[in-house]
N, C-alpha and C positions, 0 to 999 in steps of 0.2 A: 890655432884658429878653430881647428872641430870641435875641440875640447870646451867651451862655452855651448854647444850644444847639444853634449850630453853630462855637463855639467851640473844641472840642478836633476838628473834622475841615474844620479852613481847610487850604487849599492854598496855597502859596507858590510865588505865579506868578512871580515873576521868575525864582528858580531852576526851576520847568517849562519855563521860555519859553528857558533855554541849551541845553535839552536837546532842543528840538522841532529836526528836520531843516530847511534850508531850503526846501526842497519842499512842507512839510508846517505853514508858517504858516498859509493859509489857515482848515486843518480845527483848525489850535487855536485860532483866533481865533473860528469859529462856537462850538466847545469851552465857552470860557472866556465867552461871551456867554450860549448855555443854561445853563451851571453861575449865573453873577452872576445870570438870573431866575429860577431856582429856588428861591436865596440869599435875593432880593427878594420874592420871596412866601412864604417862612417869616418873614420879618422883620415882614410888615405883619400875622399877626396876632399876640396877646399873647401871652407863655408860659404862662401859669393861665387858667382860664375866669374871668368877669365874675363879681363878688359880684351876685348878686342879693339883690334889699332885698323880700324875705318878708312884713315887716310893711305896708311899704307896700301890699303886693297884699291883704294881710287887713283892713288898713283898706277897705280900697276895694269887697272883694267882700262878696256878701251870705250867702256862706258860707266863713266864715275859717276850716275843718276843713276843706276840701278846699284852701285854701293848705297849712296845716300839712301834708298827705298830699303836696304838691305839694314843699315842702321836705324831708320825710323821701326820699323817691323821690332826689331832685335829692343828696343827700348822701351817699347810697347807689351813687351812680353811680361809678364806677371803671373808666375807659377803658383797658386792659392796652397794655402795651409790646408789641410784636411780638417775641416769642421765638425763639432758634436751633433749632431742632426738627433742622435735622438736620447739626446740631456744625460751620457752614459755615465759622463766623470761626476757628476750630478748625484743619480743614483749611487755610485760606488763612492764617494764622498759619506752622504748620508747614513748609509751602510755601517762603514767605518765607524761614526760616530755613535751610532744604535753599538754595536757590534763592544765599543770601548765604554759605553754605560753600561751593557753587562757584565763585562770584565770587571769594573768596577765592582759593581752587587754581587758577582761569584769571590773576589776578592776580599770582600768584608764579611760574607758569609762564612768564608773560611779561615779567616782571621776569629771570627765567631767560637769556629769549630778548634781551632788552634787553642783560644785562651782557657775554653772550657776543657780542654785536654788537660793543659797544662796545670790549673788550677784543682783538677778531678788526681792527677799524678801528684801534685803537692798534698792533697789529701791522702791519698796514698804510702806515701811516704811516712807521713805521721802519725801510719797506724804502729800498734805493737807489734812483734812479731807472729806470727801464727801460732805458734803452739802456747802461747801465750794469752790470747785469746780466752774468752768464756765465752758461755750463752748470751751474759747478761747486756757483756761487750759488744758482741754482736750485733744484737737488738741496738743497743745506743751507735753503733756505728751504719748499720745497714737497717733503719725500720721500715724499708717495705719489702725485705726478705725476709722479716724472722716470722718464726711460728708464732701467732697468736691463738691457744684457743679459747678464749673466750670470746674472741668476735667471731673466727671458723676454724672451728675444729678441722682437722685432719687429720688420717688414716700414717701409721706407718709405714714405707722410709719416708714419710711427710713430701715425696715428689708430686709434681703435678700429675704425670699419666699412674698414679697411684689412687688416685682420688674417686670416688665416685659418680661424680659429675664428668669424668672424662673417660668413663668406662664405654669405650665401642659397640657393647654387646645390649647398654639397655635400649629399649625401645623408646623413643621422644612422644 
């Protein structure tokens, strides 16, 4: 019977438990032991309240009109649901779905980042080996690394903090 009422908000621990850090077993495993008795004490009592048997109480007492007052009251009673007053699941709804449009755009960003990897390593791969290599190969495989001087000259070992434009010492 309880079990329909917490039925549409079970958790599926084995997929939470791939997603806990290894670090971070501990505090899901005390997690997952406060959520099961929580679980365990919605479960031990009924879903409906107890029929109470009216007649029997009006046989028995010496005033079966204040049973019947005692039934009309009891019938009357209507314990209210806890209401969103202020539109919470609303917000954290919406949340959610902002929250899963980003995921989305960090997900294809880095699918982005993946292909151009992967494509950058297949280029890679189809160089020659290194000491095989010349200048000339160089230049054809990397040309915004090779020395050009005829567009700018540069100072030998040809590094950048070599260069005179990145000398500390002149005055701007």
């Amino acid at each position: 019977m309880a079990a329909k009422r917490v039925a549409k908000s079970a958790v599926d621990w084995a997929a939470f438990a791939e997603r806990v850090p290894p670090n971070q077993i501990d505090c899901y495993r005390a997690f997952r032991a406060k959520s099961d008795a929580f679980v365990a004490k919605v479960h031990r009592f009924p879903e409906n309240l107890q029929q109470i048997d009216f007649s029997f109480y009006a046989s028995r007492v010496s005033n079966p009109a204040m049973v019947t007052e005692f039934e009309k009251a009891y019938k009357e009673i209507v314990v209210p649901y806890p209401k969103d007053k202020n539109n919470v699941k609303a917000q954290i709804d919406a949340s959610e779905k902002q929250a899963q449009e980003v995921s989305k755009q960090l997900i294809a960003e880095s699918q982005k980042t993946i292909d151009y990897a992967k494509q950058l390593l297949s280029k890679i791969k189809d160089l020659p080996p290194l000491p095989e290599i010349t200048r000339e190969m160089h230049g054809d495989y990397f040309p915004t690394t090779v020395i050009n001087p005829a567009v700018k000259p540069t100072f030998w070992p040809h590094t950048k903090s070599y260069q005179p434009e990145n000398d500390p010492h002149t005055i701007p």
